[in-house]
N, C-alpha and C positions, 0 to 999 in steps of 0.2 A: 829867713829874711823877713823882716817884719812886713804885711802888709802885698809881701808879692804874688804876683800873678800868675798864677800855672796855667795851661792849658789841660784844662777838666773836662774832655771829651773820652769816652771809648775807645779803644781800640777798632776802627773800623775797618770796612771790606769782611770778607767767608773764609780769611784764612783758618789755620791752629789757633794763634793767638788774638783771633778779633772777639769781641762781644759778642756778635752775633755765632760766634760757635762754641762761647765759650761762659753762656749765661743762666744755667740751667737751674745754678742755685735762685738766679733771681726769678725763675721760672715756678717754683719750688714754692716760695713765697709769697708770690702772686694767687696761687692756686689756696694754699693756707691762709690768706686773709680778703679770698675772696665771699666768704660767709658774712663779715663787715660791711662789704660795697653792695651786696646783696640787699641785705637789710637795709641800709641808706636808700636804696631804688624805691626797694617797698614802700618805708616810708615816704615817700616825696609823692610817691604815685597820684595818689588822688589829689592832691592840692598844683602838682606842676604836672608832672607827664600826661595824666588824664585829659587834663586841659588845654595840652598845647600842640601845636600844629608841627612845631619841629624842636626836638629836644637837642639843645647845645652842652656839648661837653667839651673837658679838656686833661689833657693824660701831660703831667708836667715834670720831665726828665726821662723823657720819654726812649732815650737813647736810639737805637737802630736792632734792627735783626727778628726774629719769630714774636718775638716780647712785645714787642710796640704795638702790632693791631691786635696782641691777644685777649688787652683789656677791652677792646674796645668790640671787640665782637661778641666778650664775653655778657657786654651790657645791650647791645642789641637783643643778644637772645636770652636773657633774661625780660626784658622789657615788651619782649614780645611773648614770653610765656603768661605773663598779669595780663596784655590786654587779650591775650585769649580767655583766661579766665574771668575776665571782668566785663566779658564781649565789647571791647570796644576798638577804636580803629587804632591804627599803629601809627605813629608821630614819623615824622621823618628826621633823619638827627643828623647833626655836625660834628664832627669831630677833629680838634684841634690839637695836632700833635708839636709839642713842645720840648725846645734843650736848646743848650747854648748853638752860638752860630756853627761852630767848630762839629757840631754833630755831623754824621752820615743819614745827611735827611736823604739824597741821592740814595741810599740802599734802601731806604725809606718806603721810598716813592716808587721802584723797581720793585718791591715786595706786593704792592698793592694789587697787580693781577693773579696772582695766588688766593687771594682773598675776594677778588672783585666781587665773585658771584654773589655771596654772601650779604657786599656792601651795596649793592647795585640791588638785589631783590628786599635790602632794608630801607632802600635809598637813603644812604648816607653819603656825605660829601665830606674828603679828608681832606684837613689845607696844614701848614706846618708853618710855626709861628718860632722863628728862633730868639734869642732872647734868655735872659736870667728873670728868674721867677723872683728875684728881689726887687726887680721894678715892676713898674704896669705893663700886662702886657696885652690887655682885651679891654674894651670901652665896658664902660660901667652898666652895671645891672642885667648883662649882656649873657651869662652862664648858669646854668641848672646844675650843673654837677662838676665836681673837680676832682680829680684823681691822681696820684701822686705813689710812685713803688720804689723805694730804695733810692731815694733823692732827698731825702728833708736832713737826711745827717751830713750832705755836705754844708759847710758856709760859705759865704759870698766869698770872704778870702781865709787866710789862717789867722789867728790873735795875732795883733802885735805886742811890743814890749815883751816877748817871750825870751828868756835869760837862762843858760845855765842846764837845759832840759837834757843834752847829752840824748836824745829819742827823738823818736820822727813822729811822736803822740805823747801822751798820757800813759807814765810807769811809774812802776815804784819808785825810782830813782831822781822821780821829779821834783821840784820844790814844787811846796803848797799853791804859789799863785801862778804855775803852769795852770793847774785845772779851774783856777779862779779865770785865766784869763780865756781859755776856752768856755766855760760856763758862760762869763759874759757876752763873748761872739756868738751862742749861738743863743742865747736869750734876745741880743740885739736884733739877729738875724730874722728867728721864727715869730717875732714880733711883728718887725715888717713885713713879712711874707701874709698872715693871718689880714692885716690891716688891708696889705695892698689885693689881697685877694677876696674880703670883707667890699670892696668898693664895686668889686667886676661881677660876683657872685648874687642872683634874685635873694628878696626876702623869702627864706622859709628850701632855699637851695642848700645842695648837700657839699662836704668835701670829705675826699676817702684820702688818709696819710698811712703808708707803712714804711716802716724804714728802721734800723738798728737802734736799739740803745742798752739800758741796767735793769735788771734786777731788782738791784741792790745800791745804796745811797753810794756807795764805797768806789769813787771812781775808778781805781786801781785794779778792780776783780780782772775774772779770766777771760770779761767780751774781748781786752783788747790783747789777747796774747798774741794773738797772731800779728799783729803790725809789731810787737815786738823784736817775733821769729823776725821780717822783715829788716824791721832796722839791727839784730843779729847777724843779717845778712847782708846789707850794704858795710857792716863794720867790718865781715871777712875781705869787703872789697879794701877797704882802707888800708886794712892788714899787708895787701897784695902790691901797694902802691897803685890803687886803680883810681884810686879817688880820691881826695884828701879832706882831713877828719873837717874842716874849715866847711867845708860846704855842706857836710852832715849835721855841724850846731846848727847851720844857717836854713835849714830844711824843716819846718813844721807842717803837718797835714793838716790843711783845710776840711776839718771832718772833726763832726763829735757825735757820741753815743747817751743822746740825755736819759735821764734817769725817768722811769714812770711821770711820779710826782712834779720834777722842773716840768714836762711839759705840762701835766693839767695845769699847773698854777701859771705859767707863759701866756695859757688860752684862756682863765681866769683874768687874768690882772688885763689882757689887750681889752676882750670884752666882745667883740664882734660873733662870735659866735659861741654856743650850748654844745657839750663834750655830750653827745648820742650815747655812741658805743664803745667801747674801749675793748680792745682784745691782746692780752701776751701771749705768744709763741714763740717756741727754739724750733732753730733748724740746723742743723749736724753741718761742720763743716761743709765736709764731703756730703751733699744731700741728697747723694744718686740711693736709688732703694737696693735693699739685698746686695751691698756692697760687700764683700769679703773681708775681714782682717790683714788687707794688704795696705801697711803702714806704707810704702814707696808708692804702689798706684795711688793712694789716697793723696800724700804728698803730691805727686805731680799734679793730680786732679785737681787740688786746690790752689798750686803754684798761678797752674796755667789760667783757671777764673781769676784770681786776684791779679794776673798781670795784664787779662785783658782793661783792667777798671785804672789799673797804677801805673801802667804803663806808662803813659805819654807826660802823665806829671812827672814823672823819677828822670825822662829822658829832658823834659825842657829844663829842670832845674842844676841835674846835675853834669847833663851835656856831655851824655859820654859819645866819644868821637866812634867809638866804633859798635856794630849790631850784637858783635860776640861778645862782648860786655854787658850788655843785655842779656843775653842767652846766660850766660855766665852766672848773674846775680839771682834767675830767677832758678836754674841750677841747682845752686847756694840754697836759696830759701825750699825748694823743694825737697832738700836732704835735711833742711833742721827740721820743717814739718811734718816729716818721717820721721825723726828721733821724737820729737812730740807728741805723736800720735800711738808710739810703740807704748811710750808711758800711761794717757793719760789719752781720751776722747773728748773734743770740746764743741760747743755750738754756738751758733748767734740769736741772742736772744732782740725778738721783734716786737714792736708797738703795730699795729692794727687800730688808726682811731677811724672815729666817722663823728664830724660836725656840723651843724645844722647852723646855718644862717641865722641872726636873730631879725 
């Protein structure tokens, strides 16, 4: 449906299927593109951190669960390793945790005594700022550092004008101006995001993005097989009379995987900030270490992350009346993810940037 509104929150609460039990790839990621956010500190250090009394940051889709203060602790103790080495005094920092309003900032906010010691002996102050990172969401000039993990490939909404896709993304089976009209949403998107975050961000302040994209110009490749497997798997619903094929056209994901080059030339063409660092990385479906050749563990393994993130869009849109329908489809997708994996091992290839304020 052109233009509609999902609810693009997590699956929240500690159950199997929330986020927070169920995020280990996004954990995975964080840790591989934390050599990026590193470097961005470095650099800022003697012009902002050195100088300033309290260092304000902000982590934007920040979702809920071990993930949310693990960037942020991880920039305390870095920050505190340079002013060791630079014997100088420690800043006191803010950090502002960011996601739409639908988040589980409540698990949020209950995690934070597991961490206290740590934020209490950095004196840091967490507050939680809900909101879409496509508007304003901090007074101007107001931010040292931005940070950003596995958020930038959503879009505000899905393209509209979308005709004929028969897929819940970008396939082979798409016409041409499916991925015209996705390319354009999230050119639109990361436009505004860059601008409106260009106006909140000091002169000479950092922003860390990682999140999914290509390769390879070729938007078709194998990043997006797996939403494939997916929509292979809402079709066995259809098959089943569970769901009706009507609401499967009518279904596009607000989600793109840009390519390298669309984004340098996006943060070219806005203009507001200098591409620092750039880093690609794969990370294996399944990104748990020393995992076995167990094509069915794998499968569930990955059913169950991806349903914690797909969850609650697949249920607002397509409104299945009952839970085991749920259970059902991710099921489904967890048995072709198995035959997929028996074949063939695939991964998600990552953008790691870091930009500098001009």
């Amino acid at each position: 449906m052109a233009g509609e509104k999902l609810l693009m929150h997590m699956n929240a609460g500690n159950g199997e299927c929330s986020y927070a039990s169920s995020s280990t790839l996004q954990r995975k990621v964080i840790q591989e593109a934390k050599p990026v956010l590193e470097d961005a500190i470095n650099k800022m250090f003697n012009n902002i951190i050195g100088d300033s009394s309290c260092f304000n940051m902000a982590d934007l889709g920040c979702s809920s669960g071990l993930n949310t203060l693990f960037t942020v602790s991880n920039i305390i103790k870095f920050v505190q390793v340079l002013c060791e080495e630079k014997s100088c005094k420690m800043p006191e920092f803010q950090a502002y945790l960011n996601d739409l309003p639908d988040n589980d900032f409540n698990a949020i906010f209950k995690s934070i005594p597991s961490f206290h010691p740590n934020l209490k002996e950095a004196n840091c102050f967490v507050s939680g700022i809900p909101g879409s990172f496509y508007e304003r969401l901090f007074p101007s000039k107001s931010l040292h550092l931005v940070h950003s993990s596995y958020s930038i490939h959503w879009l505000s909404q899905a393209p509209e004008k979308i005709e004929n896709n028969n897929n819940i993304y970008i396939a082979r089976t798409s016409p041409p101006q499916v991925f015209e009209a996705y390319l354009n949403q999230f050119d639109k998107d990361f436009s505004r995001f860059l601008q409106l975050r260009s106006e909140e961000i000091v002169s000479g302040g950092h922003m860390v993005l990682t999140f999914m994209g290509r390769s390879i110009p070729d938007p078709y490749g194998s990043h997006c097989a797996s939403l494939d497997i997916l929509s292979n798997s809402l079709i066995d619903l259809i098959h089943e009379g569970l769901i009706e094929q009507a609401k499967l056209d009518s279904f596009n994901l607000p989600f793109y995987t840009p390519y390298k080059d669309e984004v340098e030339n996006i943060v070219q063409m806005e203009g507001s900030f200098d591409v620092d660092t750039i880093k690609f990385f794969k990370v294996n479906w399944d990104e748990r270490d020393n995992v076995n050749d167990d094509a069915y563990s794998s499968g569930k393994h990955i059913a169950r992350t991806m349903r914690a993130v797909f969850e609650q869009m697949l249920v607002s849109h397509f409104q299945f009346g009952d839970n085991s329908i749920v259970d059902y489809l991710f099921e489904r997708f967890a048995y072709h993810l198995a035959s997929h994996l028996l074949v063939q091992k695939d991964n998600f290839f990552n953008i790691g940037i870091s930009l500098t304020k001009k």
